[in-house]
C-alpha positions in Angstrom: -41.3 4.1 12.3 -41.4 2.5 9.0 -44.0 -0.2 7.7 -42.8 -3.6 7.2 -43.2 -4.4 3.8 -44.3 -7.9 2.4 -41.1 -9.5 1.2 -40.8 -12.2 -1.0 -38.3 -14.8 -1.4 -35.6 -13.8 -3.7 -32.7 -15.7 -5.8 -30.0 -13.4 -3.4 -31.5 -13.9 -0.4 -30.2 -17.8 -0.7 -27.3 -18.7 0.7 -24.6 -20.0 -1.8 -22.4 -22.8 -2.0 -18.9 -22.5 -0.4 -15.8 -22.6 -3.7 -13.7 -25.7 -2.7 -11.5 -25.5 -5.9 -9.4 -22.0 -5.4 -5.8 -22.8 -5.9 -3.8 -22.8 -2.6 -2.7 -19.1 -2.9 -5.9 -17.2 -2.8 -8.0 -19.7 -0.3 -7.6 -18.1 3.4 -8.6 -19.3 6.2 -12.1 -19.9 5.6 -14.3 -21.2 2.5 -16.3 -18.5 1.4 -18.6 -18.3 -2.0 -18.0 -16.6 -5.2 -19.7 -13.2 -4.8 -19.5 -10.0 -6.8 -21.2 -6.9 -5.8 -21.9 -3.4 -7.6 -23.3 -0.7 -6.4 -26.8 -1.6 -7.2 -26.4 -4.8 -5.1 -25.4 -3.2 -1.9 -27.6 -1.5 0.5 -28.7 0.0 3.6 -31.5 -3.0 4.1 -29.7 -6.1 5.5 -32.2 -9.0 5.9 -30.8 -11.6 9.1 -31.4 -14.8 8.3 -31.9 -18.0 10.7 -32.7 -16.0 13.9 -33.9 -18.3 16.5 -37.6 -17.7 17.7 -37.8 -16.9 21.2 -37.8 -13.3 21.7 -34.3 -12.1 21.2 -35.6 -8.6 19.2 -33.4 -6.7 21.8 -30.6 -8.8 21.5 -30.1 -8.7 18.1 -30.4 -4.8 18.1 -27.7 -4.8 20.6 -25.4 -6.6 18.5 -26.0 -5.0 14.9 -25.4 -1.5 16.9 -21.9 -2.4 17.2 -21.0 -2.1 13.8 -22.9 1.1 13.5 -26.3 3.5 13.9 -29.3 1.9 13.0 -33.3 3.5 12.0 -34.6 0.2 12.6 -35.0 -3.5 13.4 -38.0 -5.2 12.2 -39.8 -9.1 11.9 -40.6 -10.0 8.4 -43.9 -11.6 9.3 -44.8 -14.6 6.7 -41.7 -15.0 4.7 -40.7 -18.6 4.3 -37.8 -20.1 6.7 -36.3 -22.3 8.8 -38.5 -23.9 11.4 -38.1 -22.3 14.5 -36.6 -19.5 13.3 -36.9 -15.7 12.0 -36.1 -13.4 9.4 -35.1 -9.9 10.5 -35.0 -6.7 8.4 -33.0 -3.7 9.7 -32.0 -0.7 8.3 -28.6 1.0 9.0 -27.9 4.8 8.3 -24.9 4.6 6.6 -23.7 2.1 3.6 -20.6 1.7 4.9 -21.7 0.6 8.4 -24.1 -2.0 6.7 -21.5 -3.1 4.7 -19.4 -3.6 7.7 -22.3 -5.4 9.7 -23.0 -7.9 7.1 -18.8 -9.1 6.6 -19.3 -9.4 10.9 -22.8 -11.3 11.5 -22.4 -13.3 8.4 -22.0 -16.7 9.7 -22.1 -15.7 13.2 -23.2 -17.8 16.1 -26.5 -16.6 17.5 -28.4 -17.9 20.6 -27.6 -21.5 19.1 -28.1 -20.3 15.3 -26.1 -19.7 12.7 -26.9 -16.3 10.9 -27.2 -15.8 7.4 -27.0 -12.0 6.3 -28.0 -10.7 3.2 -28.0 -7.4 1.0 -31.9 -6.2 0.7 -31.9 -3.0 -1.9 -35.6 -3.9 -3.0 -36.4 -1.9 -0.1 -34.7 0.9 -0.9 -36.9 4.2 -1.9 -36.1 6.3 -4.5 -34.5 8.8 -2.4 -32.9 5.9 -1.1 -31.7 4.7 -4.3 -30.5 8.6 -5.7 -28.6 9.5 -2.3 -26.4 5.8 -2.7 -25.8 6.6 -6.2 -24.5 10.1 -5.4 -22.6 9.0 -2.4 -20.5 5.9 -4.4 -19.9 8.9 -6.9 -18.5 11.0 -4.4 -16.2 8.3 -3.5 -15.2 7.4 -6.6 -13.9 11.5 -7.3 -12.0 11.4 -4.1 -10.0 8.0 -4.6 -9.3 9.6 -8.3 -8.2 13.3 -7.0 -4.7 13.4 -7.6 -2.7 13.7 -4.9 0.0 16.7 -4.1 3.2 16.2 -4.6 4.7 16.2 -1.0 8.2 14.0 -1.6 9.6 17.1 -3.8 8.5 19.4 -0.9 9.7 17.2 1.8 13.2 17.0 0.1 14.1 20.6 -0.3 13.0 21.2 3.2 14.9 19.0 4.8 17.9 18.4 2.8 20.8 21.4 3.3 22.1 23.2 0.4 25.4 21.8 0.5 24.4 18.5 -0.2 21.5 20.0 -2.2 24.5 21.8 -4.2 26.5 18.0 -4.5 23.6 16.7 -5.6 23.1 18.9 -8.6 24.0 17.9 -11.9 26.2 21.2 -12.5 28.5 20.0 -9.7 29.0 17.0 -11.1 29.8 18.4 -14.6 32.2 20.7 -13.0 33.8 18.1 -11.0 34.5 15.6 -14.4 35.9 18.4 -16.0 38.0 19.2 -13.9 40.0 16.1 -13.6 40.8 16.6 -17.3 42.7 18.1 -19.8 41.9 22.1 -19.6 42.3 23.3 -23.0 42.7 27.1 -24.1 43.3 28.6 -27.0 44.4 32.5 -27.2 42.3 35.2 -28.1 41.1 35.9 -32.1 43.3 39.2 -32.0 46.6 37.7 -31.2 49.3 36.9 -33.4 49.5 34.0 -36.2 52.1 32.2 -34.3 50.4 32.6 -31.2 47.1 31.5 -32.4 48.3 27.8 -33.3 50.0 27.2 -30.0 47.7 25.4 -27.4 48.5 25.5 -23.6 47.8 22.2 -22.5 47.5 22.2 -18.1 46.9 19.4 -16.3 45.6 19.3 -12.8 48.2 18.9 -10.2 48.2 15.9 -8.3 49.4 15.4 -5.1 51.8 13.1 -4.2 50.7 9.7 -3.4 52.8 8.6 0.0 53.8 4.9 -0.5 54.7 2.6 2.3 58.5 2.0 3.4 60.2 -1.1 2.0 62.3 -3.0 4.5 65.6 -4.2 2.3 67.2 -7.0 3.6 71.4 -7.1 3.4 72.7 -10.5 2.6 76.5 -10.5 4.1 78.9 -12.6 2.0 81.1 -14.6 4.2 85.0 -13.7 4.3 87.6 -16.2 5.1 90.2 -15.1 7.4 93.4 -13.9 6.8 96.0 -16.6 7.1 99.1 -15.7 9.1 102.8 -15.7 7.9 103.5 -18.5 9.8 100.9 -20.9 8.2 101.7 -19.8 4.4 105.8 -20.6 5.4 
């Protein structure tokens, strides 16, 4: 068990004014304030603002359990608040579950309260303090580590070397020559006359099988012979 140390008020413990002027894309669903945090602002200390006074220690351990494992929940005994209401100190054992915990109980309806939660590092230790620094820097090397290159893997596993082989650019330059001209010249010991003459070949097509044409027959129209008998 820890002492509870003598806190005074602070310019971070207040709670700030909600922005009302963000432009339409960036404001969600709820106002919020303007914060920035570093890595000298965050800690494992959260101080629980606006608790209501009437014995609700264990319910208020319950709840900051859910977001993670906690050393301890202590009253702050004579630091100035609301009236009828407390100011909690508690202590998680990770940064990331007290970072978690304070985005969840901020603003959080509490036995007819609402809670403010608030970042405490001014009661970090120094092994406190040395153990968050080497942990963010830890971070930090992992998010930077390169990572392997698995796509170039994944594609020469599970592509077939037929279509590996179409897909090579060698194929394709075989492919354009071929619908060329192939040009060949005779060899440097042959004959004068037979040195200038180029054989030109060209690719043999195949016949291209065109659909059948109806034709249509117009029939000029004969008169009948006339008969002896009507020319006399």
């Amino acid at each position: 068990m820890e002492s509870v140390r003598t806190l005074t008020k602070q310019a971070h413990h207040e709670r700030q004014e909600l922005c009302t002027n963000r432009p339409k894309y960036r404001q969600g669903r709820n106002l919020t304030a303007i914060k920035v945090y570093s890595v000298m602002d965050e800690s494992k200390y959260l101080l629980i603002h606006r608790v209501p006074a009437i014995a609700v220690t264990a319910e208020l351990e319950t709840l900051c359990q859910r977001y993670g494992s906690i050393e301890f929940l202590h009253n702050v005994p004579g630091y100035p608040t609301d009236k009828f209401c407390e100011v909690y100190q508690v202590k998680f054992h990770t940064i990331q579950s007290a970072r978690y915990a304070k985005r969840k109980m901020d603003d959080k309806s509490f036995y007819g309260g609402i809670l403010h939660v608030c970042y405490a590092p001014e009661l970090e230790t120094l092994d406190d303090t040395r153990c968050k620094l080497l942990s963010r820097r830890q971070e930090i090397c992992h998010k930077l580590k390169p990572l392997p290159n698995l796509k170039r893997k994944h594609f020469e596993m599970h592509v077939p070397m037929q279509i590996a082989d179409t897909l090579s650019p060698s194929s394709v330059m075989k492919e354009k020559t071929s619908d060329s001209l192939e040009l060949s010249t005779k060899p440097k010991h042959s004959t004068a006359k037979e040195s200038d003459t180029i054989i030109a070949t060209k690719k043999s097509q195949q016949p291209i099988s065109q659909p059948s044409v109806k034709r249509i027959i117009y029939h000029k129209c004969q008169t009948p012979p006339q008969s002896a008998a009507e020319s006399s």
